[in-house]
N, C-alpha and C positions, 0 to 999 in steps of 0.2 A: 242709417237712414239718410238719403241725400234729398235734395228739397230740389225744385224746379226750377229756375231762373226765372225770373219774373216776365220778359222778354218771349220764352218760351209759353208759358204759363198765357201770355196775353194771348199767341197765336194761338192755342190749343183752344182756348175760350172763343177767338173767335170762329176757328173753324169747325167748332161741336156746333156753335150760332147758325154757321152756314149749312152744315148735314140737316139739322133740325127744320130748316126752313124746306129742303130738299125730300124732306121724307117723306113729304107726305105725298109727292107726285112721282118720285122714283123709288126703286127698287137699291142694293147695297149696288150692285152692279148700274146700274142707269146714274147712281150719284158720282158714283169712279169717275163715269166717261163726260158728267157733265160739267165735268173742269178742264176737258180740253177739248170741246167743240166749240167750234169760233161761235159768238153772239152776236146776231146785229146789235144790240144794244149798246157792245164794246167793241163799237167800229170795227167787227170782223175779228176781232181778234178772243182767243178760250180768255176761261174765267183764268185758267193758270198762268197763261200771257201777260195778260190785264194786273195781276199780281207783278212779273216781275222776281228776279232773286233774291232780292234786296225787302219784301215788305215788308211795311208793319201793319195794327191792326186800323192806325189813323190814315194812312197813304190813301190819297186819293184813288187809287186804282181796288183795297180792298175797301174801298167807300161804296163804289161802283156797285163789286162781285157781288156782296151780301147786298144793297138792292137790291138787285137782279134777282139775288135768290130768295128775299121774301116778300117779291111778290108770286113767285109760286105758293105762298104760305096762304097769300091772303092778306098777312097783313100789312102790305104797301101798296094802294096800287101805279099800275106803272106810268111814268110822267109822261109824257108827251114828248 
């Protein structure tokens, strides 16, 4: 049995956060592509951009993404 790295474990957590906020306005396919379609809200640049190779789940840029994606949820709405 091998266990998850905690590290890993964060990102996985937060990126099921970010699917869940996602699903309820796209499809498996429309969620794929909505991580590399630039955002106005990320000065033009995709959610995957805005991430960076380096995230984590505190980084200001996956601060951003998951905003962005729960106000599609509903439950954020978006700031001005």
């Amino acid at each position: 049995e091998r266990e998850t790295p905690d590290e890993v474990a964060a990102k996985l957590h937060w990126l099921a956060m970010v699917v869940a906020d996602l699903a309820g306005a796209y499809n498996d396919f429309g969620i794929r592509r909505w991580f590399d379609r630039p955002r106005s809200q990320l000065d033009g640049k995709s959610p995957r951009q805005a991430l960076g190779p380096d995230w984590t789940p505190d980084s200001a840029g996956a601060m951003r993404v998951r905003e962005l994606a729960s106000v599609l949820s509903g439950a954020n709405p978006l700031a001005a």
